[in-house]
Structure formats: C-alpha cells, structure tokens
C-alpha beads as a LAMMPS data file, in Angstrom:
LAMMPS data file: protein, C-alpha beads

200 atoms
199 bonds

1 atom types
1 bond types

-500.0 500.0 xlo xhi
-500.0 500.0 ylo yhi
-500.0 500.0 zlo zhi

Masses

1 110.0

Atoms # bond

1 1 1 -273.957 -455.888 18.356
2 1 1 -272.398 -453.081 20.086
3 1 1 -271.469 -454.064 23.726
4 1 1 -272.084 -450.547 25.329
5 1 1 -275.353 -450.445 23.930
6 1 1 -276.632 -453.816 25.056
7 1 1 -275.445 -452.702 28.242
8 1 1 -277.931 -449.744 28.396
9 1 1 -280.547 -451.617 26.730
10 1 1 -280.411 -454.228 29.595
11 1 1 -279.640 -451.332 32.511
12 1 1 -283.071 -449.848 31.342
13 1 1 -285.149 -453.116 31.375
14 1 1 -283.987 -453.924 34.572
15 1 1 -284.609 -450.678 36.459
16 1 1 -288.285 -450.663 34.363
17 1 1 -288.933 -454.116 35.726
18 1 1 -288.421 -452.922 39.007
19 1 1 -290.545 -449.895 38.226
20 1 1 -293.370 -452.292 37.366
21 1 1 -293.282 -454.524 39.877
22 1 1 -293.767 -451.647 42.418
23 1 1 -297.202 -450.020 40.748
24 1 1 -300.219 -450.960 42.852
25 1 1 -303.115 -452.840 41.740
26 1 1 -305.459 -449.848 41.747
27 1 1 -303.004 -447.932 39.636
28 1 1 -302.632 -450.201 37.010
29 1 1 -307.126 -451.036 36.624
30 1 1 -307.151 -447.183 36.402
31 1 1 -304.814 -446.268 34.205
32 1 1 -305.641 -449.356 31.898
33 1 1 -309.173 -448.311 31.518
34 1 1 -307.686 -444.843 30.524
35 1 1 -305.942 -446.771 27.609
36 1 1 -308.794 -449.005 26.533
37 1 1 -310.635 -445.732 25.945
38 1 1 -307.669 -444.627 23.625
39 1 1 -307.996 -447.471 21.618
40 1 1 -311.262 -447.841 20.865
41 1 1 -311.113 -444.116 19.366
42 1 1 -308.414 -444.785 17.105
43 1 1 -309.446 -445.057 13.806
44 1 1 -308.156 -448.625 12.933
45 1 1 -310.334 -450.032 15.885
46 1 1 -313.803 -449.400 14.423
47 1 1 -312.860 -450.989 11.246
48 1 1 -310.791 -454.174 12.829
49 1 1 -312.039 -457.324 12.544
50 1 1 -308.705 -459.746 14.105
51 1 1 -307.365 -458.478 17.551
52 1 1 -303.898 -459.942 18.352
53 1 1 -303.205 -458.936 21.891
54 1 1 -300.960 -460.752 24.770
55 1 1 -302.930 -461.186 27.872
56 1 1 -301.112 -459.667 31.472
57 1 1 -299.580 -462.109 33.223
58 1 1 -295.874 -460.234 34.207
59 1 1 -296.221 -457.749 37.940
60 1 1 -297.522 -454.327 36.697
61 1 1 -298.475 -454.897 32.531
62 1 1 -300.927 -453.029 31.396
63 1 1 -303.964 -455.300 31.380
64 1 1 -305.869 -456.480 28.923
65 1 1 -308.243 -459.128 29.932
66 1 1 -311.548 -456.754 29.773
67 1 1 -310.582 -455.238 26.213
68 1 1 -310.338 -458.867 25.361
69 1 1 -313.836 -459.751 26.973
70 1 1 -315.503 -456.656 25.420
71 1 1 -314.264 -457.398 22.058
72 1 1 -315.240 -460.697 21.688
73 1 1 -318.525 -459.589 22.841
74 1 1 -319.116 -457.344 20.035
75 1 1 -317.782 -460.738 17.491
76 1 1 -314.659 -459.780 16.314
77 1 1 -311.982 -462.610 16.647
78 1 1 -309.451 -462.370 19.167
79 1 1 -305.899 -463.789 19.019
80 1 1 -303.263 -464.270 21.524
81 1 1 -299.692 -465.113 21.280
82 1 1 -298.504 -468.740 22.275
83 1 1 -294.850 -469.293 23.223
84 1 1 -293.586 -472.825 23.267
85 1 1 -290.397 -474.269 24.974
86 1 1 -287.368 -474.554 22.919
87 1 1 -289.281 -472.329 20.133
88 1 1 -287.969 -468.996 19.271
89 1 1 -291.270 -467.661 17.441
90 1 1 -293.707 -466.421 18.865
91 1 1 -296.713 -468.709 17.580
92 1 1 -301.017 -467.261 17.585
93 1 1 -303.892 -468.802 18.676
94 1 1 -307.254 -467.559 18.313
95 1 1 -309.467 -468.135 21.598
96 1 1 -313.175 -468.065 22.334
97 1 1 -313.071 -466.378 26.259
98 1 1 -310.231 -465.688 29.081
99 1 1 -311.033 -468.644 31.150
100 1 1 -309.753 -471.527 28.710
101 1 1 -306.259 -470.280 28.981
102 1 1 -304.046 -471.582 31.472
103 1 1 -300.905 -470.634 32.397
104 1 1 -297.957 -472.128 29.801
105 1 1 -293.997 -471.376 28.778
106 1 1 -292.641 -468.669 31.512
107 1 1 -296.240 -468.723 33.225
108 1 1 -297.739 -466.725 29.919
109 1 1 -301.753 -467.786 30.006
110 1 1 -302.583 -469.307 26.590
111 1 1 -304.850 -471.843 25.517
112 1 1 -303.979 -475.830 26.442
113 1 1 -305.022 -476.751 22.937
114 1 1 -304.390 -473.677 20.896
115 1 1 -305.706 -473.414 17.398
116 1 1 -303.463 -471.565 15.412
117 1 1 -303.803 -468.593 12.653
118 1 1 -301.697 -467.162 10.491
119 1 1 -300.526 -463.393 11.246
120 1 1 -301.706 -462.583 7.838
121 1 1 -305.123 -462.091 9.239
122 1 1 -304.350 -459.793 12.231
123 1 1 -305.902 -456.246 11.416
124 1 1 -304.114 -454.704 14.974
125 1 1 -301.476 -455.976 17.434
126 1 1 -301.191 -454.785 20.981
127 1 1 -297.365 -455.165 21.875
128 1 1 -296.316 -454.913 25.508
129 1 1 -293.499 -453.490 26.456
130 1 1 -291.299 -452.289 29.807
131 1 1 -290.653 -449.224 28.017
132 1 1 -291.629 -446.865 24.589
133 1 1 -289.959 -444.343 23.638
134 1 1 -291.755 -441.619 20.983
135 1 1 -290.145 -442.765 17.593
136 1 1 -291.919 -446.382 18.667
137 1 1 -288.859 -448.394 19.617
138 1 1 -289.606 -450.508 22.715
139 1 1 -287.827 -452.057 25.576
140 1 1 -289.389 -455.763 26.067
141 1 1 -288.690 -458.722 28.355
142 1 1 -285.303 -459.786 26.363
143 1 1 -286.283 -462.897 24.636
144 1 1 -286.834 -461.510 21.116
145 1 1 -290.430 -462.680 20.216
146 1 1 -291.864 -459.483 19.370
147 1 1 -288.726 -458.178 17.559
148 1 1 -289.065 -461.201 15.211
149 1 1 -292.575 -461.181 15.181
150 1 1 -292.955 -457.454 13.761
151 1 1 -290.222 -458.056 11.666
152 1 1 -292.290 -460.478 9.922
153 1 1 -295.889 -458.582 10.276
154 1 1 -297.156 -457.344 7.008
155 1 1 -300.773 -454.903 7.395
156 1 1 -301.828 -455.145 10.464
157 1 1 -301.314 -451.795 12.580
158 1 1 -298.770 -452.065 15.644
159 1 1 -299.947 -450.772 18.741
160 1 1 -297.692 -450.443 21.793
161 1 1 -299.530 -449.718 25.253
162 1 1 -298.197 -448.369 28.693
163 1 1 -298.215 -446.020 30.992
164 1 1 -297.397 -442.200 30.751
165 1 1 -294.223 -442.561 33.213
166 1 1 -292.469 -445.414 30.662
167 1 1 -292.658 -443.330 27.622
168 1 1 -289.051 -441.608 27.046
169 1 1 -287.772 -439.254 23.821
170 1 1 -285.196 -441.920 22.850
171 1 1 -284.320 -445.945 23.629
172 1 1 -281.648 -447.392 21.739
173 1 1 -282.176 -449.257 19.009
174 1 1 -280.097 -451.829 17.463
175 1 1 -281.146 -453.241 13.273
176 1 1 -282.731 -456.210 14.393
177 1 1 -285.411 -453.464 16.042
178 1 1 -288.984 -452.864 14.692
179 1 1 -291.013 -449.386 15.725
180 1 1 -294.547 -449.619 16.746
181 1 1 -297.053 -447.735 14.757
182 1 1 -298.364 -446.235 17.347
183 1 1 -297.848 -446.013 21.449
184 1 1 -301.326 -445.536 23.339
185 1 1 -300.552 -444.249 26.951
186 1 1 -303.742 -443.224 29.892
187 1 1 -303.179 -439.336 28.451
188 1 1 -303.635 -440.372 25.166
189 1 1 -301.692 -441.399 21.718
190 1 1 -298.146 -440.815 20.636
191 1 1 -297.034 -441.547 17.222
192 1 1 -294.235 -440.760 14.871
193 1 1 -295.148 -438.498 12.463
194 1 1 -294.583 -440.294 9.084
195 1 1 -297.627 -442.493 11.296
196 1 1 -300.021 -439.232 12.037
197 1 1 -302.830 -440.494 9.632
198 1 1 -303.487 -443.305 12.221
199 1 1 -304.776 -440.919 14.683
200 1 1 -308.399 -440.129 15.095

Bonds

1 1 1 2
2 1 2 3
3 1 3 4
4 1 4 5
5 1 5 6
6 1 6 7
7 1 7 8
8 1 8 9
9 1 9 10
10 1 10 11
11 1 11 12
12 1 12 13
13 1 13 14
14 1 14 15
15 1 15 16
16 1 16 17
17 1 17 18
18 1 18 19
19 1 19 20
20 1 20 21
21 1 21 22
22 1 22 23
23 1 23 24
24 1 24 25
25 1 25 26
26 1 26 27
27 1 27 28
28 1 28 29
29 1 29 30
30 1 30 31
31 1 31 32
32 1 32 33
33 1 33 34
34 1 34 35
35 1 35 36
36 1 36 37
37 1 37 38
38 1 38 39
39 1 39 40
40 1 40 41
41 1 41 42
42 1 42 43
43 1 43 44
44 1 44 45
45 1 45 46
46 1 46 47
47 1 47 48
48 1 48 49
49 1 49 50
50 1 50 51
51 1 51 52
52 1 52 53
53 1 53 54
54 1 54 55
55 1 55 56
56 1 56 57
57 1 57 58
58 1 58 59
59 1 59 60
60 1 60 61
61 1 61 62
62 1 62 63
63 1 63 64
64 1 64 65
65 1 65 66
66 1 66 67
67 1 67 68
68 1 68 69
69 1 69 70
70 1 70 71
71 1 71 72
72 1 72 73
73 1 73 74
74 1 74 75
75 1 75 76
76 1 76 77
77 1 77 78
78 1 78 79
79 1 79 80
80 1 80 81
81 1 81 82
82 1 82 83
83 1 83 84
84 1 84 85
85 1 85 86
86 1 86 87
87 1 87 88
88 1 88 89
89 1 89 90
90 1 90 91
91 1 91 92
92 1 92 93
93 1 93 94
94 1 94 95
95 1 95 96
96 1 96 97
97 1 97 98
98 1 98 99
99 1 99 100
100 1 100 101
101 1 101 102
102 1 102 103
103 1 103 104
104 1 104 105
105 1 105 106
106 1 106 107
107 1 107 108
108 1 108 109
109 1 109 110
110 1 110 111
111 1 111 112
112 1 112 113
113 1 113 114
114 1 114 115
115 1 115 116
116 1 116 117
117 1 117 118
118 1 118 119
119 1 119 120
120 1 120 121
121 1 121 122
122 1 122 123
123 1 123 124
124 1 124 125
125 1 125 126
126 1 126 127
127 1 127 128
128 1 128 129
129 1 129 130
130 1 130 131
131 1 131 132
132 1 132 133
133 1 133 134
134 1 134 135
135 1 135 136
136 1 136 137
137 1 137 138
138 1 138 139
139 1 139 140
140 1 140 141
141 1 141 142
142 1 142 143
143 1 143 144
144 1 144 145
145 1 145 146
146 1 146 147
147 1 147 148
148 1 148 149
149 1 149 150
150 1 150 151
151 1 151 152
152 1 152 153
153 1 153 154
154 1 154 155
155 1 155 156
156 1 156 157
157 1 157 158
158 1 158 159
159 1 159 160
160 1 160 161
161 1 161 162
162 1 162 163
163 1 163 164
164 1 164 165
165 1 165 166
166 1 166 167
167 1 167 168
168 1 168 169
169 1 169 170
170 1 170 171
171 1 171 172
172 1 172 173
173 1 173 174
174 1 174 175
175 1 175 176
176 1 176 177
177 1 177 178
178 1 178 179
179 1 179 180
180 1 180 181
181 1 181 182
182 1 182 183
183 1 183 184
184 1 184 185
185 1 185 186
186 1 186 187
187 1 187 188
188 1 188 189
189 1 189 190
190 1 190 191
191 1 191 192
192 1 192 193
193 1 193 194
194 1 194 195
195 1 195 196
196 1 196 197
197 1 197 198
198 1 198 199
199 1 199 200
C-alpha cells in the first residue's frame, strides 16, 4: 500500500468528518428528502424488490430512516447491515420497522436478534460514504466493510448517497477499492459513463 497515498486518503476522511459533524439538522432532513426523490426515479427502484441500506447513526449521514419506512410500506423487503465485534464482514439482516433496532458494534442501530440473508438477494445497496468522487470511488469510515462487501456483491446495483459539497472529480483509489454504480446527490445523479444506462 503506498504510504503517501494512505496519507491523503486518511487527511480527506478526517477533514470530511469534521465537515459532517458541523451540518445542521435542518440541512441534512432537507437535503435528504432531495435525495430520496432521486432515487425513487431511477430506473432500478421501480423494479427492486430487496433494499439493502445502512440506517444514520454517525453526526451529519445522509438519513435514511423515512426511505426505509416508506419502502416497507409499499412491501418490498428491507435489509440492513449488521457489524459484529471481532468480525471483519459486514453481515445483513432483514428487518420488519425502524424501532426494533437498537444501537450495536460502534453504536450502528441493527436488530438485537437479526435474521440474516444472503447478499445474493439484494436488488440495490445504498452505501454511505464521507466522500464520492465522480468515477464512484468513495471515502468511508476506515474499517473496510463496504470495500469487502462490494467486492463480493454480484447484481445488485450500488448506490452511493451524499451531499452536493462531498462529491469531488478524483479520490484516490488503492486495488482493494470498489466504484459505486451510481452516486445520488440533492441536485441529482452522477454516474460514470460505462454506468449511463442506469439513469432514468
């Protein structure tokens, strides 16, 4: 691993933590409303029938827990990642509403008795992320779930979601590294373009 570029990689997550831990509470209801909207045009929504998504827990993440609400509501399945200690995959749970999930590993709410699926049935994944940039690399928390998670994620579309002012032309990216399909921001989508036909 090059030393200079884990150097930036962990310069930029900590100024973006900072960055996010700033944005007020109206900001971040507004702007995620702007993003739910964005999602639910994109062409893979209307045909999805497995939602993986992580829930907001971490000081200014884009949240979630409505989108989650309103999709069970309309009886698609909804999945959420589950992180145990001294386990370095990320593990998924399927859950019925937001209030049986309590808060587990790092203070990330999951369910106290999860039941588990296999990612084989996820149709679209919401990553988080402190940072996109527009080829779909990502700067996350450090700990390397997602990275091996997507790594492993065959069919389902990849869906990263933030804010307009944490999307940059270029993050550096190392081989372990997996691009999001697509990054969904309160202005609207950005994808690569070998990734175009995802967009409504």
């Amino acid at each position: 691993m090059d030393e200079r570029m884990t150097s930036d990689k962990r310069a930029l997550r900590r100024r973006a933590r900072r960055r996010h831990a700033a944005l007020e509470p109206r900001f971040v209801a507004q702007r995620s409303a702007a993003i739910h909207d964005h999602l639910r045009g994109l062409p893979v929504w209307s045909g999805m029938r497995v939602l993986h998504s992580y829930v907001n827990s971490l000081p200014g993440e884009v949240a979630t827990g409505e989108l989650l609400t309103a999709t069970k509501a309309t009886g698609r399945r909804v999945v959420v990642p589950y992180v145990e200690a001294h386990h370095r995959q990320l593990r998924h749970a399927e859950i019925d509403r937001l209030e049986e999930l309590q808060p587990g590993h790092w203070g990330l709410l999951q369910p106290p008795r999860p039941r588990f699926v296999d990612p084989s049935v996820l149709d679209l994944v919401l990553v988080p992320g402190l940072m996109f940039d527009r080829r779909g690399f990502r700067i996350g928390q450090g700990g390397g779930y997602y990275d091996r998670f997507l790594a492993d994620l065959d069919g389902a579309v990849t869906v990263g979601i933030t804010y307009d002012e944490f999307v940059v032309d270029w993050i550096p990216d190392e081989v372990h590294d997996v691009p999001v399909h697509i990054v969904v921001t309160p202005s609207g989508v950005v994808t690569p373009s070998s990734n175009e036909r995802l967009l409504p």
